[in-house]
N, C-alpha and C positions, 0 to 999 in steps of 0.2 A: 420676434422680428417686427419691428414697423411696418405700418403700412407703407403703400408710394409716397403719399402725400409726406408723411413722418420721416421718410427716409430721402426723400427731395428736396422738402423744403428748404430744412437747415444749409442742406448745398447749394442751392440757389441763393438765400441769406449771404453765407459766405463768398461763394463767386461776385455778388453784387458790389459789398464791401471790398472785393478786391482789384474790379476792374474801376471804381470809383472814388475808394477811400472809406477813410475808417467812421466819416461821418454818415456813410450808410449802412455800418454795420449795422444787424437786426431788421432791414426793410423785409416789408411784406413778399414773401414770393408769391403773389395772386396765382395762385394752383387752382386750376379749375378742368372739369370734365371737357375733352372735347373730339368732334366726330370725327377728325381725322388723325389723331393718337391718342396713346392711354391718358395724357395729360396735356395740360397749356399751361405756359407762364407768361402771364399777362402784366409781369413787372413792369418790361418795358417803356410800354404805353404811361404805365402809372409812373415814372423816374422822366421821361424824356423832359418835358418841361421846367423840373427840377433840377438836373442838370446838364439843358441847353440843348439837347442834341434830336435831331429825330428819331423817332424810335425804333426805325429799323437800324441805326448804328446803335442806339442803343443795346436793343437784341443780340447783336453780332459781337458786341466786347463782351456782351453777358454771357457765351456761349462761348468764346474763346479761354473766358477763365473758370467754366464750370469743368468740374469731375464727376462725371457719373461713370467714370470704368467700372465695369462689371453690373448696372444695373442697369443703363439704357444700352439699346441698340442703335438707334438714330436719335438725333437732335438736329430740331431742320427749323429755321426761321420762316414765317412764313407773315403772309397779309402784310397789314401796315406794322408789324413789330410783335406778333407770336412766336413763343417759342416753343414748337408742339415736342412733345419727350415721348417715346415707344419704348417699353421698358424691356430687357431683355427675357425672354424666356425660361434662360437658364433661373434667372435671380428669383424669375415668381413659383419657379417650381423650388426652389430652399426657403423661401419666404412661407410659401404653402404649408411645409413641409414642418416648419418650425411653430407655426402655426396649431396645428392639429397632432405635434408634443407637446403644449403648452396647454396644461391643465386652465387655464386663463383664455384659453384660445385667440389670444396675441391683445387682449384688454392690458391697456398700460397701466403701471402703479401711478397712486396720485399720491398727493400731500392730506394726510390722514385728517381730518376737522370731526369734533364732536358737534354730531347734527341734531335737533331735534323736531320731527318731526310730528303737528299735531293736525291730525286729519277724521274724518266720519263724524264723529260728536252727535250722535241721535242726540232724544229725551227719554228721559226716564217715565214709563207709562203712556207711551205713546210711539205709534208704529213708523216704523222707519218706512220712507214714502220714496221715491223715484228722484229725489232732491241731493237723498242722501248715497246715491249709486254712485255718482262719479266724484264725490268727495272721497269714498271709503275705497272706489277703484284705482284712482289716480294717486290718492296717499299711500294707498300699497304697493303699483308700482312704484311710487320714486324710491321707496324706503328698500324694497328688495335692490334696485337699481345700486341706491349708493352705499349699501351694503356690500353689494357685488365689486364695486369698485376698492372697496377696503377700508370705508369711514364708518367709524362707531355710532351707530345709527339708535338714537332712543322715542321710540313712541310714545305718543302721545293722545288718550284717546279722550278729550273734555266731555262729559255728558255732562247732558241739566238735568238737575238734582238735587237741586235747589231752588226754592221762591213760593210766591202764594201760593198757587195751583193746589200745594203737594197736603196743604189744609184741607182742601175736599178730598183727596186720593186717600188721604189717611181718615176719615172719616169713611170715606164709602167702603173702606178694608173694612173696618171695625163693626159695617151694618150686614155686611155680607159674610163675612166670619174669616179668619186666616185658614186658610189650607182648602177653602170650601171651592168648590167648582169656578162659580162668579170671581173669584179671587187667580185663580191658575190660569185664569185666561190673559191674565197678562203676558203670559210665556208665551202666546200665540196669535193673542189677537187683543193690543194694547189698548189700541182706538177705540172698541168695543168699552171696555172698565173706562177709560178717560170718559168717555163719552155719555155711560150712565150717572158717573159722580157731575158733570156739568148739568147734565138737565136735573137731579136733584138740587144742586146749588142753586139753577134757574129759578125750579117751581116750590121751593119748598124753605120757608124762610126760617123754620128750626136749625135744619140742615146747615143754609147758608152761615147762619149764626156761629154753631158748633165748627165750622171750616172755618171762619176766623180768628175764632179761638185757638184754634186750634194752631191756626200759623203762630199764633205768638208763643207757644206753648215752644213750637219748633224752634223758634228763633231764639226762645231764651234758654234750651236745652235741655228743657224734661226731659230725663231720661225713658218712661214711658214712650212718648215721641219718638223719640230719636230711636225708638227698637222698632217702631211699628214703620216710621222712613225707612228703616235700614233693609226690612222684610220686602217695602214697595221695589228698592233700591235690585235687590237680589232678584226677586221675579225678573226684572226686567233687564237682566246679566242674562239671565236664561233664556230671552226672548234673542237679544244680541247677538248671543253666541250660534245659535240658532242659523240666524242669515250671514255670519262670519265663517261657519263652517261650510255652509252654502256654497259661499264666493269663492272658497278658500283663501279667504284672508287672512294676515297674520297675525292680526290683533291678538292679545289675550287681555283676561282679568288683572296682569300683572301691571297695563298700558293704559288704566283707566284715572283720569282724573278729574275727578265731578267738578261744577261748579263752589260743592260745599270746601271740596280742601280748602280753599283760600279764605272763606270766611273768618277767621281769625286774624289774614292780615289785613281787609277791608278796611278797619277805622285807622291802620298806621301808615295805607299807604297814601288817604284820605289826609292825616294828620301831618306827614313830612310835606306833603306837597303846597299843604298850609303856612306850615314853617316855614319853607321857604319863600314864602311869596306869590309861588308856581299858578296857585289855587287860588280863587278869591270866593265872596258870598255873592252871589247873583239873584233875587228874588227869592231869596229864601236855599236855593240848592247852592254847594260848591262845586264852580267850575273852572276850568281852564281856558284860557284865552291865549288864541296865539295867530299873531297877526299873519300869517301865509293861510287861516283858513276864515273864510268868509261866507256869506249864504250869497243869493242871488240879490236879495235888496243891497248887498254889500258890506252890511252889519255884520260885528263878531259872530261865530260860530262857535258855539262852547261846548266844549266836553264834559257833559257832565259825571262828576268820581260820587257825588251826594247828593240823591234828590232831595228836592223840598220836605218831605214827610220824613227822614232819615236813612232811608235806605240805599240800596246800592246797584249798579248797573252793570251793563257786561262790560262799560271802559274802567271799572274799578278794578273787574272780576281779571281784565287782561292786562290792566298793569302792574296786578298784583303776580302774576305768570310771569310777564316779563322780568320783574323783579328774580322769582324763582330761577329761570332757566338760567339767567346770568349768574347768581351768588350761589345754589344748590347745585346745578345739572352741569355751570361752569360750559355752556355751549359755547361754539364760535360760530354757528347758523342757525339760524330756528327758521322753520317753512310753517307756514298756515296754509292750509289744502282747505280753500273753504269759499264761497257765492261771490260771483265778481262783486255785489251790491254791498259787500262788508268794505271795498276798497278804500274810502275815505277815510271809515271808520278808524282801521289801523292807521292810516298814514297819522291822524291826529292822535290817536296813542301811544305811536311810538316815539313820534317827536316831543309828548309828553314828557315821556319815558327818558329821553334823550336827555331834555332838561333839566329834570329830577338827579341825572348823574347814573341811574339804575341800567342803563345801558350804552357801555362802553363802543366805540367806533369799530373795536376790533371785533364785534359780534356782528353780524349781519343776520337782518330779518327781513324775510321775503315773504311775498303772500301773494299763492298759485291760483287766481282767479279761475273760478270756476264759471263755463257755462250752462245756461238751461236745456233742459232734453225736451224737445219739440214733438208735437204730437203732426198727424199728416196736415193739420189746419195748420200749423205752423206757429202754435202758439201751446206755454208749461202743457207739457201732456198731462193728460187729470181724465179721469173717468169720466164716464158718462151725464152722471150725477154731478159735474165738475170741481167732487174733491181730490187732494193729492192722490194719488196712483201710487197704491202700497209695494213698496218691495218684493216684498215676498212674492205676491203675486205676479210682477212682471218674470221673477226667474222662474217661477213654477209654468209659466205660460210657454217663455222660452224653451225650456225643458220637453215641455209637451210640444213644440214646434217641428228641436232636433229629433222627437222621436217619430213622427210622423216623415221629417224627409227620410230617417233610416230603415222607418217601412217602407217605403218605397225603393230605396238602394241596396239595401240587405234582410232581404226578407229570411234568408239564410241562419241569421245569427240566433241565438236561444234569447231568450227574453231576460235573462239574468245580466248578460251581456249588453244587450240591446239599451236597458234602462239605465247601466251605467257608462256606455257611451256617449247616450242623451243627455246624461247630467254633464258630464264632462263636455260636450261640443255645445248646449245649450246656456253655459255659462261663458263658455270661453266664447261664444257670439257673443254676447251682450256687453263682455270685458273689452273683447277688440274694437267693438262699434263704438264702446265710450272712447277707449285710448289710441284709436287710430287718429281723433281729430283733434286739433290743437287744446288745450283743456280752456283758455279761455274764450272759444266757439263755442255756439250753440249746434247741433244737429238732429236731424229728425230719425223719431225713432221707428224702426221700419223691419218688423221680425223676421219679416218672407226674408228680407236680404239679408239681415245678418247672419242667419241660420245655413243660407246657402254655401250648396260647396264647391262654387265658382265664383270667379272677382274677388278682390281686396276684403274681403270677411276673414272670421276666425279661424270655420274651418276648413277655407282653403291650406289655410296654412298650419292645420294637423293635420290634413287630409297628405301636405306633401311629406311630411314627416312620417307620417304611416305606412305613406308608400315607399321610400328610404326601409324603414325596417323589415316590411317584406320583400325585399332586395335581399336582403341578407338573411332571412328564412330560407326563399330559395335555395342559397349561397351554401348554408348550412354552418354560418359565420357567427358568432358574437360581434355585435356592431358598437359593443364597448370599446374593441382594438382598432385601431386605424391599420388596414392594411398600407403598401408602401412598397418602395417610396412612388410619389406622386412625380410623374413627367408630362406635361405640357405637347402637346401635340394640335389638336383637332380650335379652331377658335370657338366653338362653344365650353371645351374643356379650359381656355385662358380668363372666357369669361365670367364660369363661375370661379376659379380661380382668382380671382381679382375684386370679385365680391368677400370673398370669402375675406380675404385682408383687412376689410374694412370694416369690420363687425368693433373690433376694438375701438377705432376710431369714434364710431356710432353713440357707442354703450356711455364713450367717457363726456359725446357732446350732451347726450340726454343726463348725465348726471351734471354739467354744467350749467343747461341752460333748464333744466326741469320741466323736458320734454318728452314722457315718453311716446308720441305720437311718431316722432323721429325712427323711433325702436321700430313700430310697429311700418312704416313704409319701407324701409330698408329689409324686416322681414319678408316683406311682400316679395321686393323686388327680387330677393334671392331665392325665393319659392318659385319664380316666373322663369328666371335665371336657370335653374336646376333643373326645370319644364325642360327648356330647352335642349340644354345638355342631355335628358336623358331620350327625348327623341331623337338626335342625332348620334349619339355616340351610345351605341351600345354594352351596358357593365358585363353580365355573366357570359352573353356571345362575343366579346371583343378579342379580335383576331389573334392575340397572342395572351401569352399565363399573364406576362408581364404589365401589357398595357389590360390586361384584366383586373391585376391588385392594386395596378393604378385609379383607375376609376372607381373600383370599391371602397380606395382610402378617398376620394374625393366624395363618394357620397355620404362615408360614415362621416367627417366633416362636416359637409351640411347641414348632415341631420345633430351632431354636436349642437353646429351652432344656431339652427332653427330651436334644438326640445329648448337649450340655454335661455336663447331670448326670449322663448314663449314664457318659461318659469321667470324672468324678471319682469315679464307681465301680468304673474299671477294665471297664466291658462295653461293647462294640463295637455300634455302630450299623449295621448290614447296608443294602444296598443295595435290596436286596425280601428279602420274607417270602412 
């Protein structure tokens, strides 16, 4: 079943077209929330000037040839040309109803598109820092998102994994031993090994020597090399996996695609764009020229595919991707989840890319700017010391946050319990804190509150789902079944009801516009929504058996469609709170 809006629109569309003609078939029915019925249709206003008439005659032929039998109750014109709609009772309790049998829980089918999505992209031998939270957050909700929708979703996980660096990293393996202590600490603390092979490269010009060498060694494929990269490569799978299991992210080993796969097409995609003209020599590198992009003096801006010394850059390394995702993966979307300050970068790549022929018009490429996480000074959060702010540590902090508010709220609980509540509500703060706010906002990061289990936080909204399922412990009910059928009575009881409708509509704008922020206010509201309802209308004491199963099938719903969307945002539904 449609929502209102789903289920209005189109007959507003129609009515339009029929009180005007066929040259307004498909007009806007401007459907908006308003405070004195469940809907407005603000066509009116938007047609009268169009065609001629004031807009409260407008309203009144709109009204005269709409049909809503059996879904509104009233249609009343009002102000300078609204037309407020009160939808009937009867229709939101089958709407409801149809709803909470829909394994879908009323999410519409789309038009299937093969996606692919590339988001998180650490480096290899180097610790994933607080930069990389809401790259690897936001890429996993969109990807469960439009999964959930019905599109074949293929990830995409680029780590660096290639370039100079990895000449000291394989030298400093080789002084410290494979398998030795100094070595396994990559799996936990990457920045540490990075950070000893830098200050030897620094202080020690043997060392420096042998790291150079040793790049070239990499580059031209010693096999030696390339076993001792490969050993640096898997350490640092393990570290990955690590903070992926953490987040519960869906990533796997299957979803990784280093910078090195492409090195083999580097010099062909370097070489057609040559061919064609595309590419020219500029000071010694080959670049692309393309007059929509400029610097501030006003001078060309180049891209460069070949720098001066021969090597190659990440616009090489991403037009050699795009190349991939169009001819191999055959995509019709590719998303980049990744720092709003790559924005130019891509746009000049793809229009690159564009030129080259490598990227057809029927493929669309977007890139999900990302913003920075704020410390209380209001400027990248970073330690004391003011380097990046590791991972790992901000979840482990949050962790120890939630367990500290659930010594205070449940001192009750065994401590087995207790620690894997914490994980689970101390994750699910720091996931909702990132994907409550538009992804390409900045926000400050602020543990006391996201941890809390009051206000628009995480675990308010396990906390309402919690209490949903001790509803039905009580009950002595499985809250897998929807009791039934749902009747409409009480207006707290219409107005979760009429949230509840809306959940489809939600799910399909956030996989539209790749948003899951959207997800995450709309969870709120029906968390606040169900507040209400359950202080006013009482489930297990409700005066009769019937409007008892009623209200029971209206909370297992909720909580339906609360644990659903919390899982398309990657945070865990807890068993109690």
């Amino acid at each position: 079943m449609p929502s209102p809006h789903d289920t209005i629109g189109p007959r507003v569309s129609a009515a339009i077209a029929a009180a005007f003609g066929d040259d307004y078939r498909g007009a806007d029915p401007v459907l908006r929330p308003s405070q004195f019925a469940d809907l407005q249709c603000n066509a009116p206003l938007a047609l009268a000037k169009r065609v001629g008439m004031p807009p409260r005659e407008v309203a009144s032929r709109l009204v005269a040839a709409l049909d809503l039998e059996g879904i509104c109750d009233r249609i009343e014109v009002s102000g300078p040309g609204f037309v407020n709609l009160t939808l009937s009772d009867r229709w939101i309790d089958r709407a409801v109803c149809e709803v909470a049998a829909d394994p879908r829980l009323g999410v519409p089918p789309v038009e299937v598109q093969r996606i692919v999505i590339d988001y998180s992209s650490p480096n290899v031998a180097k610790e994933m820092h607080v930069g990389h939270l809401r790259t690897t957050v936001v890429g996993d909700a969109l990807a469960r998102t439009l999964e959930f929708l019905g599109h074949e979703v293929i990830r995409q996980n680029h780590i660096g994994d290639w370039g100079t660096p990895f000449g000291m990293l394989i030298e400093q393996l080789l002084d410290v031993g494979e398998g030795s202590a100094q070595a396994l600490v990559l799996e936990s603390d990457p920045n540490a090994f990075y950070q000893a092979a830098r200050a030897q490269f620094d202080d020690d010009e043997t060392f420096a020597t042998r790291s150079r060498e040793r790049v070239v060694l990499l580059q031209g494929g010693d096999p030696e090399t390339l076993r001792l990269w490969r050993a640096l490569v898997e350490l640092s799978k393990h570290y990955f996996n690590r903070i992926y299991a953490l987040l519960e992210v869906t990533l796997t080993d299957a979803d990784l695609a280093g910078e090195s796969s492409y090195n083999e097409d580097l010099p062909r995609v370097c070489a057609e764009l040559e061919q064609a003209g595309i590419a020219v020599v500029s000071d010694g590198a080959l670049c692309v020229f393309q007059d929509e992009f400029v610097g501030r003096d006003g001078a060309p801006l180049p891209l460069i595919v070949r720098k001066s010394d021969g090597g190659y850059g990440y616009a090489t390394t991403d037009l050699a991707m795009v190349r991939d995702v169009v001819r191999r993966l055959h995509a019709d979307r590719v998303i980049y989840v990744v720092g709003a300050t790559q924005a130019l970068h891509f746009r000049m790549t793809w229009s690159a890319a564009r030129l080259a022929g490598w990227l057809p018009e029927t493929t669309t490429l977007t890139h999900v700017q990302i913003g920075n996480v704020l410390g209380p000074d209001k400027k990248i959060l970073r330690t004391r010391a003011g380097d990046s702010l590791r991972l790992m540590v901000l979840v482990e902090d949050a962790i120890e946050a939630a367990l500290a508010v659930l010594d205070e709220a449940r001192p009750d609980l065994d401590p087995a319990t207790r620690h894997t509540l914490a994980r689970q509500i101390g994750v699910g703060a720091i996931k909702y804190a990132d994907l409550s706010v538009a992804h390409d906002s900045e926000y400050v990061f602020d543990l006391a509150r996201m941890v809390s289990l009051t206000g628009n936080t995480g675990p308010y909204l396990q906390y309402a789902a919690a209490r949903i399922r001790s509803i039905f412990r009580s009950a002595g009910r499985d809250i897998a079944t929807v009791p039934g059928p749902i009747e409409i009575g009480e207006p707290t009881e219409r107005a979760l009801a009429l949230a509840l409708l809306e959940f489809g509509p939600v799910v399909r704008t956030v996989g539209a516009e790749l948003a899951p922020h959207r997800l995450c206010a709309y969870l709120f509201e029906l968390a606040q929504t169900f507040s209400a309802f359950y202080e006013h209308c009482p489930v297990l004491k409700a005066p009769t058996a019937q409007l008892r199963e009623s209200r029971l099938g209206l909370a297992a719903l909720t909580f339906h469609v609360l644990s659903t969307g919390l899982g398309l945002l990657g945070i865990a539904t807890p068993e109690q709170m």
